[in-house]
N, C-alpha and C positions, 0 to 999 in steps of 0.2 A: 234471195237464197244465201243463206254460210253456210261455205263448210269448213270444217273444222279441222285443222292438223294436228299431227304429233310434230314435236321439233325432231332431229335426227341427234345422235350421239356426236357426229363425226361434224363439224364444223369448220367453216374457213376462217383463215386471219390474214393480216394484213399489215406490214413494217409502217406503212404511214395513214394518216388520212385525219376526219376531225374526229374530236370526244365525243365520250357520251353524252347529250343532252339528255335527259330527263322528261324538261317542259314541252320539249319538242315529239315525240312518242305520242302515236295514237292512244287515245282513251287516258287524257291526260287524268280522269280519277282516284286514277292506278297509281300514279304518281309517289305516293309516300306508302303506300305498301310493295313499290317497287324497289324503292329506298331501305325500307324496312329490311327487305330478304337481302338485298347487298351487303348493305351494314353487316347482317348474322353471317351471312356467304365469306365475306371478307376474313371475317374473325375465326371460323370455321377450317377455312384453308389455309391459315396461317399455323393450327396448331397442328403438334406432333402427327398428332393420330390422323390426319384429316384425311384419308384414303379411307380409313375405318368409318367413319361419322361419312363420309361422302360416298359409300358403297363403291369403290373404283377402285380400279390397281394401281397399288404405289408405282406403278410405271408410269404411269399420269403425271410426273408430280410437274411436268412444265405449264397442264394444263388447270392443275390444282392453283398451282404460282399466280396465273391469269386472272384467276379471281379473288384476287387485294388489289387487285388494280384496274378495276373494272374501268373510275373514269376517265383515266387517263389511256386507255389502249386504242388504237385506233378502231373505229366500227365501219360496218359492213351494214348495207340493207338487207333487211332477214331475207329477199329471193338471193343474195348473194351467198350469206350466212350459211344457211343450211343445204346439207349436201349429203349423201347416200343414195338409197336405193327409189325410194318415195321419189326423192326430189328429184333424183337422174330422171325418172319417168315423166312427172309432171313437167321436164324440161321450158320453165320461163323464160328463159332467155331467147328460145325460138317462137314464142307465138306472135302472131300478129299485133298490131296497134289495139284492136276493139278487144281482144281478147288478153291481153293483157292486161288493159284497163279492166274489165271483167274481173282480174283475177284481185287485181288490188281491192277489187273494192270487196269481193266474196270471201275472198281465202282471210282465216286467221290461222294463228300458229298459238296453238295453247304451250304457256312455257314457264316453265318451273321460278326462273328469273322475275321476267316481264311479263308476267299475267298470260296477257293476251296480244299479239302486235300482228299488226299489218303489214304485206312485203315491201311496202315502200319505207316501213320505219328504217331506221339507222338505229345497230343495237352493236355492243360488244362479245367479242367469244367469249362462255362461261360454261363451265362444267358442273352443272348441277339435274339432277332427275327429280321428276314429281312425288317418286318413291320414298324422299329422305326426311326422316325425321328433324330438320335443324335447328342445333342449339339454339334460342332467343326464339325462334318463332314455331317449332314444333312441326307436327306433319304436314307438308307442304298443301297438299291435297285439301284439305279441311281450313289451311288457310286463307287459302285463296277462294274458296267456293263462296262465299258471301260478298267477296268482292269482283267476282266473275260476276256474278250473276246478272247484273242490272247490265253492265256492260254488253254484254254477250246476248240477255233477251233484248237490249237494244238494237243490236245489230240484226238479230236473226227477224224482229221488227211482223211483219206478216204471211214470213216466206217459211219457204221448206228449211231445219236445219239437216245436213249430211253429215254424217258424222265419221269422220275416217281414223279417229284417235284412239291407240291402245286402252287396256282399260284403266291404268296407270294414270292415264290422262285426263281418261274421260270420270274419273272420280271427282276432277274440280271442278265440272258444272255439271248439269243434267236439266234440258229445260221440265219444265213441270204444267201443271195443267192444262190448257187449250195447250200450250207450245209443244208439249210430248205427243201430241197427236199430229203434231205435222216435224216429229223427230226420227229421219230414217239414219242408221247403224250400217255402215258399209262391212261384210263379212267376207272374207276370200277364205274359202277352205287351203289346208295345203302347208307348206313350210312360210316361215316366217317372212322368207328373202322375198318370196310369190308376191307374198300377203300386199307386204311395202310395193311392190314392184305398179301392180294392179291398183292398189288404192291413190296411186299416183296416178296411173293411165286416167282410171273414172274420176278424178279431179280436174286434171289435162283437159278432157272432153267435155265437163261441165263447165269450165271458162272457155273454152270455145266457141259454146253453143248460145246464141243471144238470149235464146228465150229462159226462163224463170220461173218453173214448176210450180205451183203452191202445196197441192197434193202428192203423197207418195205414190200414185198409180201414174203420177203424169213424168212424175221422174223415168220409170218404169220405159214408160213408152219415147221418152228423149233420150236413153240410152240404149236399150235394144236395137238399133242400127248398128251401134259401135261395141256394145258387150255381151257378153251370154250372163242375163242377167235372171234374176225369180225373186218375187218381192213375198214377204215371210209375216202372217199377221202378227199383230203387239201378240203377246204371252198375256200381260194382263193392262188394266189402265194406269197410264205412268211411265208403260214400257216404250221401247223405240219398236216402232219398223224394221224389218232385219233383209237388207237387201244383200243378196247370194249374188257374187259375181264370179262367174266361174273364169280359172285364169286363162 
């Protein structure tokens, strides 16, 4: 089984700790197109306008600053990294031994920077959204979707994928033929804050729970103990699964 994250806006930093390694990042493939978006990221945030070109408020500009210096800032493991509402929920830090293992190996974090990483990767804080056009490499989204892909139907391998990423997000991959039939779409009716809040809980509970759905009906029935859930058929073929979780 993967599931799938959004990163959160709001991130952690850190006065010390080691660099970024590169070689060391899961799905080292990613590697020079990891590189690639730095390099433009770099260049991006050092000009004038770069709140403009980086869709953020010039009130940002310590966390604009951050990324020209990506390899030298000290890094965080992405369960440390990312923080908000999602991730208050999904709370990693308190699960179990087996469940947290669980979570490393299930959970990715789609991410505008680094592709794709694992919570165990070691990454630096960087401010960038999937939404952004960037100079040198163009819209993110479209960039990265060729280089998702192999990685990502790697991982998802012959399991259910879950899918809990804005649509923002979810524009750089989409699995496709047999895989979109075992592609369920996490939907929480409601405000935004809910939405995140909830799609962390049904993450939470799918690393905690051992077993490994392959079907979207079996997911269904592994979480109906823990959520008020209703599973929604595809619209057409190609589409996800659309699981309603009510908050």
């Amino acid at each position: 089984m993967l599931i799938l994250l959004p990163p959160s806006e709001s991130k952690a930093v850190r006065d010390r700790g080691a660099h970024l390694r590169w070689e060391r990042l899961s799905a080292p493939e990613l590697t020079d197109a990891r590189r690639a978006v730095a390099t433009a990221l770099a260049g991006a945030s050092a000009r004038i306008d770069a709140p403009f070109v980086l869709g953020v408020s010039v009130n940002l500009a310590a966390e604009i600053e951050r990324n020209t210096r990506l390899e030298s800032s000290p890094t965080l493991s992405a369960r440390d990294l990312y923080t908000g509402v999602l991730y208050d929920a999904l709370d990693l830090a308190t699960l179990d031994v087996s469940a947290s293992r669980r979570a490393s190996s299930r959970l990715r974090v789609v991410s505008a920077l680094y592709g794709a990483v694992r919570m165990t990767d070691r990454v630096a804080p960087y401010r960038l959204s999937m939404g952004v056009n960037l100079p040198g490499i163009g819209p993110l989204s479209a960039y990265w979707r060729p280089h998702l892909a192999p990685v990502l139907q790697a991982a998802a391998g012959r399991g259910l994928v879950v899918d809990c990423r804005s649509s923002t997000y979810a524009a750089a991959w989409s699995p496709d033929g047999a895989r979109a039939e075992r592609w369920v779409q996490v939907r929480v009716p409601g405000a935004t804050h809910m939405a995140k809040h909830t799609r962390g809980l049904v993450s939470r509970t799918l690393c905690q729970e051992a077993s490994a759905p392959r079907r979207p009906e079996e997911l269904v029935e592994l979480l109906e103990p823990h959520h008020q859930v209703r599973l929604a058929p595809r619209e057409r073929p190609g589409r996800p699964w659309v699981l309603d979780v009510t908050p």
